[in-house]
Each structure stands twice: as C-alpha cells, then as structure tokens.
TORKOLBA-376924 format. One record per residue (C-alpha): x, y, z. Coordinates in steps of 0.2 Angstrom, whole numbers, plus 2048, in hexadecimal, padded with zeros to 3 digits. Example, Ala and Ser with C-alpha at 12.3 -4.5 7.8 and 13.67 -1.06 7.14 Angstrom:
2
83E7EA827 8447FB824 
END
This chain:
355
65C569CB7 653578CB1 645583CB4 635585CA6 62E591CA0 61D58BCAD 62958DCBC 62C579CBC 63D573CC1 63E565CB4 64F559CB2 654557C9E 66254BCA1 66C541CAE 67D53ACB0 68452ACBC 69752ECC3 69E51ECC9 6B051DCCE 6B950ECCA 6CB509CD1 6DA506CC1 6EA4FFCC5 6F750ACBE 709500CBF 71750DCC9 72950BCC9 73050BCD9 74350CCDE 74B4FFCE6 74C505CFB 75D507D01 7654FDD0D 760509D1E 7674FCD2B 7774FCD33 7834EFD39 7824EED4D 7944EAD4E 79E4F8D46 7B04F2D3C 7BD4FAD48 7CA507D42 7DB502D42 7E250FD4B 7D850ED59 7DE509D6A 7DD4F9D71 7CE4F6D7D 7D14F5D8F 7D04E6D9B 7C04EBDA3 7B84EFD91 7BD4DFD8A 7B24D7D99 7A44E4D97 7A24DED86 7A44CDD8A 7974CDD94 78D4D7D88 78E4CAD7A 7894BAD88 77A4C3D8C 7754C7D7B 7774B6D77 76D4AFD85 75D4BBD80 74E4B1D7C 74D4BAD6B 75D4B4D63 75D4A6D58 76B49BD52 7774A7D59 7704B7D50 76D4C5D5D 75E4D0D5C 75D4E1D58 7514E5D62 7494F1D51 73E4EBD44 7454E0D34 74A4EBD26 73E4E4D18 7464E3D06 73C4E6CF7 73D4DBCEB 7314E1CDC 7364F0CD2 7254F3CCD 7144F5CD6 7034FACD1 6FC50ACDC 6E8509CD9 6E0518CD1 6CF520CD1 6C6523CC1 6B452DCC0 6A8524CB0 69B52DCAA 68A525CA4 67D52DC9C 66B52ACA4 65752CC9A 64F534CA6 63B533CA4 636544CAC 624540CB5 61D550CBF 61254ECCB 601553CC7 607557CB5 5FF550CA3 604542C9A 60C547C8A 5FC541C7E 5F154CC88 5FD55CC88 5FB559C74 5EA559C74 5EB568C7E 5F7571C73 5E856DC66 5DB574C6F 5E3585C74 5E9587C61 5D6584C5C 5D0592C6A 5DC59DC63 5D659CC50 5C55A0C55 5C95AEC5F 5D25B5C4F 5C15B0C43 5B75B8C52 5C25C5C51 5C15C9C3D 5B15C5C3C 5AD5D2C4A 5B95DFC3D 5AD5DBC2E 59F5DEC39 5A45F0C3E 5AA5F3C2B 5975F1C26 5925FDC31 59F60BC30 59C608C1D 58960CC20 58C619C2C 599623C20 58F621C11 57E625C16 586638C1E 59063AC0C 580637C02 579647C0A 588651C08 59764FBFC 590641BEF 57F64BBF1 581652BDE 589642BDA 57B636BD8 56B639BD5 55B63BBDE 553627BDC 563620BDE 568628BEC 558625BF6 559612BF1 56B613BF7 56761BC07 55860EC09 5655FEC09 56F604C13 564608C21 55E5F5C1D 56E5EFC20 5715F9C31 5615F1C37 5685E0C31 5765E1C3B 56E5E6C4A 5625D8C48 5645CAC3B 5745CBC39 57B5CDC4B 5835BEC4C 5885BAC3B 5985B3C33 5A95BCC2B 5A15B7C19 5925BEC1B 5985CDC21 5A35D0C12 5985CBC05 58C5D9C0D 5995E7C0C 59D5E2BF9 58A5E3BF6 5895F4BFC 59A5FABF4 5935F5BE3 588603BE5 59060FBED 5A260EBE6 59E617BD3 598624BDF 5A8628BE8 5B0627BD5 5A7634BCF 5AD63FBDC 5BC637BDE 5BF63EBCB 5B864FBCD 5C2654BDC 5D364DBD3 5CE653BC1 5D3665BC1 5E4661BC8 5E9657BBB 5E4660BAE 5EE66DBB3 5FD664BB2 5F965DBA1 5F6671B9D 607675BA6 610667B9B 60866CB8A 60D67FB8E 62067BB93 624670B84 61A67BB77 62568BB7F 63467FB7C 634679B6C 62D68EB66 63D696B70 64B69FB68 65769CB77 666697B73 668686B7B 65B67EB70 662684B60 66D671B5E 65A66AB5B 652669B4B 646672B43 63B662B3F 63E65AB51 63766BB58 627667B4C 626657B54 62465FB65 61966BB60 60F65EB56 60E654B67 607663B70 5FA668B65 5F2655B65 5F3652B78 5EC665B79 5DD65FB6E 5D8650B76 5D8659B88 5CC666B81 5C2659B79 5C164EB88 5BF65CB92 5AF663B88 5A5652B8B 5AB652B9B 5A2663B9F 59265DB96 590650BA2 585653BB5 59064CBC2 58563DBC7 58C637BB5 59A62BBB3 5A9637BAE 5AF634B9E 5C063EBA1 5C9634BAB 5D963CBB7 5E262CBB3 5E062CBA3 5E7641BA2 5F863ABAC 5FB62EB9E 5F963CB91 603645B9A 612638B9D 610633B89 612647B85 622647B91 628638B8A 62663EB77 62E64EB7B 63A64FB8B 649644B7F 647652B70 648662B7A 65665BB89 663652B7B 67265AB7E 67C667B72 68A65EB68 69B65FB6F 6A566EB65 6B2668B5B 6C3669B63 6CE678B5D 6DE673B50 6EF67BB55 6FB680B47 70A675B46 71967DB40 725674B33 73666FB3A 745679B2F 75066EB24 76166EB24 766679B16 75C688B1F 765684B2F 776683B27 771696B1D 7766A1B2C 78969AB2C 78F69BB18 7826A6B13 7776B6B19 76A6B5B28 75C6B5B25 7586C1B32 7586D0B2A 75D6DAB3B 76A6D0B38 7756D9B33 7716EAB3D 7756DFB4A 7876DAB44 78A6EBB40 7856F0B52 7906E3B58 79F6E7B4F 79F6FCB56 79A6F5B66 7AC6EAB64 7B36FBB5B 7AF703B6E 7B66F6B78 7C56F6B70 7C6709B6F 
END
C-alpha cells in the first residue's frame, strides 16, 4: 500500500497467509515405571510382628478383599492405573504459514478507466505543445518589432554616413510598413510568417551593420598587422647576439616576408580610403588577421630556433708509464733532477743524527 503522488492510497500487490498443520514425527522416551508395589518385601532383620498387629492386618487384608472394587482377588489401589506407553515414536502436529501471491485489480472510486487516462495523457501533451508554439511564435513576433524599433533609431545615428540617402528613406519606409503590419495584419500571425518577415528585413539591413561593423574593427587590426611587420623586420636587422646562430639568407627570408605583407596592407589600405563609407569595404579585418597569422607563421620558426648546443670540452688524457721508466729510479739515476739534492740533504741530515 502506498500513497501517489495525487494523495491516493493505492494497493500494488497482495499476499494470502494461510497456516496449515504438518505432522513432524518426535522420539519420545519410554516412561519409567512410577508406581510402587503396596506391599513392601520385609527386611530380614526386622522384628517379628506382634499378636495384635498380626490381627490388625488381618483384618486389613478381609476387608480389602470384600471391597466392591476388587476383582478376582486384586485389591484396589484406590489411585489411577499407571498407563504404559507403548510406541516409541509419536507425531506432534506443527503450524506452517504459506504465502500466496494475489492480482489485485485497483479500482478507485470515482477514478478513470485506464483507456481514458490515456487519452487524457494525450490531450495534456497536446495543450502543452501549443502553449510552446504560442510561446515562440509570440518570441518571433517581438523579434520583428525590436528589430524595427532598433534599426529605424540606428539609421538616424550611427549607420547615418553608412548608407546613403534613397536607401535609407526606402529602408526607414518598410520598416514603418511592417510595424503597422504587426499591429494590424499581422497580429495574429503564425511562427513562419514571423520569421520569414525578419529575414526580409535583415537582407536589407545586414550590409549596413557590416559596413560599420568593419570600420569600428579596422584600425585595430591594422595595428596589429603594423606591430607584427615591425617586430620581425627589427628581428631579423638586429645585431644582438642571440640571433647570430641564424643565417644570413634565412634573415632575407624574413625580411622578404615583411616587406610583401607591408605592401599589400598599403595597397588595400589605399582603396580602402578612396571608398565613402556607405560603400562595401573592400579591406576586410578578417582578411588582415589572416595576413597577419601567415606573417607569424612564415617567420616565428626562423627567428625562435634555438642556438646549437656547444660542443663538449675534450680533457687531456695522460699516457700510463711503461715499465722500463718505472724500473729507472732503482738501477739507474731519477729522473727527478732534485733528486739528488735531495739525497745529498738526506745523507747530512743522517750525518747530524748520528753526530
């Protein structure tokens, strides 16, 4: 039994107990013999009885014997029989829970049937897509008119210079045609419409915002493509010491390198210049990174290779003495020719010792 997520106590399975009773066999022991002969063997040395307990007994034994409960001459007790078991083994009955599994078919009162909780599944997953189309096509819809908004205030301030007079009034006439559109025509249009509107109106305006996209980003760049040439050409012209491992002709190369990406910069940059700003540039800032990057690319592995290693210096190696110039110094003179000052030192200094 468990509760859902609607607050519905709902059962998910069931399960039948039933005990049942299993004769397990026991081994019992046989009982012992409990009951006692009424008429105890008498000790030996025990006294004879006396003339008035012989009669006493006597009498006991008649009456005994004359007691409606004895039979063929056996007295009675007056206690239960003793009852003698005679099987070894019995079977003592047990209690043993089964446990059945049960389908239960959960049924709640007021509840739908499983077919039409399906079908309402469905329904609520087809509400919910078209509250997210309403809810995109309501985006689209506010896209449009931001984009007529924004452009209609750039067109009489920062594109001003960058398009010219006929087309900006005939750009600044559709979009006022489609702000009325919206408000009007297309108030309760779809997603598509809405989207194929703003690309119409992006055709037109988006060389616009290139054009001064490229003239605000232009100066930049060319710096750095300025900055690049100059670091290289200083390079490969220095006298420092670390560059003197490079060659001569792979300094040309470098130099070579800057002077053509120098050229075509002031070339592009000339035209450039020539143009109004409501013209399409024709010096691109993407196309002055990938000069730049090709420059880098040329020259960065000529100018950073690394100075050889310096040859390792080669210590002199003495030759070993032969055995003719170690034997000198015992038959012949030493070599050392202190040699012999030294003997002669050594022979007054024995002279003193002995004096």
């Amino acid at each position: 039994v468990r509760l859902n997520l609607h607050g519905i106590v709902s059962v998910e399975s069931a399960t039948l107990l039933e005990e049942e009773e299993v004769e397990v066999p026991v081994t019992k022991e046989p009982a012992k013999e409990t009951a006692k002969m009424e008429t105890d063997e008498v000790p030996s040395d025990a006294a004879p009885p006396s003339s008035t307990e012989t009669d006493v007994n006597m009498q006991d034994t008649k009456g005994a014997a004359e007691a409606p409960g004895a039979e063929n001459g056996v007295p009675d007790s007056g206690d239960k029989p003793v009852q003698m078991e005679t099987d070894s083994k019995a079977e003592a009955p047990k209690k043993k829970v089964k446990k059945t599994n049960i389908p239960v078919s959960e049924l709640v009162y007021g509840g739908l049937a499983a077919a039409d909780v399906q079908k309402a599944v469905e329904k609520e997953f087809e509400m919910a897509l078209q509250d997210r189309v309403m809810e995109e096509t309501k985006d689209k819809k506010n896209a449009v008119e931001a984009y007529v908004y924004d452009m209609r205030n750039k067109l009489n301030d920062r594109y001003h210079e960058f398009v010219m007079d006929p087309e900006r009034g005939q750009f600044a006439a559709k979009l006022q045609e489609t702000e009325d559109w919206l408000y009007e025509d297309g108030e309760d249009e779809t997603k598509g419409v809405y989207i194929a509107k703003l690309e119409e109106l992006k055709k037109q305006g988006d060389p616009i915002e290139e054009r001064y996209k490229e003239f605000m980003e232009r100066g930049s760049v060319i710096d750095q493509l300025i900055y690049c040439i100059g670091s290289y050409r200083e390079a490969a012209m220095s006298n420092d010491p670390k560059f003197d491992h490079i060659d001569i002709p792979e300094k040309q190369k470098v130099l070579n390198e800057c002077v053509e990406a120098e050229a075509w910069l002031r070339e592009k940059k000339q035209q450039q210049d020539a143009l109004p700003k409501y013209a399409n540039p024709v010096l691109l800032s993407a196309d002055i990174r990938r000069k730049a990057e090709a420059l880098d690319r040329s020259c960065r592995p000529i100018m950073t290779k690394p100075k050889p290693a310096k040859p390792a210096p080669e210590t002199a190696t003495t030759p070993p003495p032969s055995q003719g110039t170690q034997a000198q110094p015992q038959g012949g003179e030493s070599p050392n020719p202190h040699s012999g000052q030294n003997s002669h030192a050594n022979d007054g200094a024995g002279a003193g010792n002995e004096v």
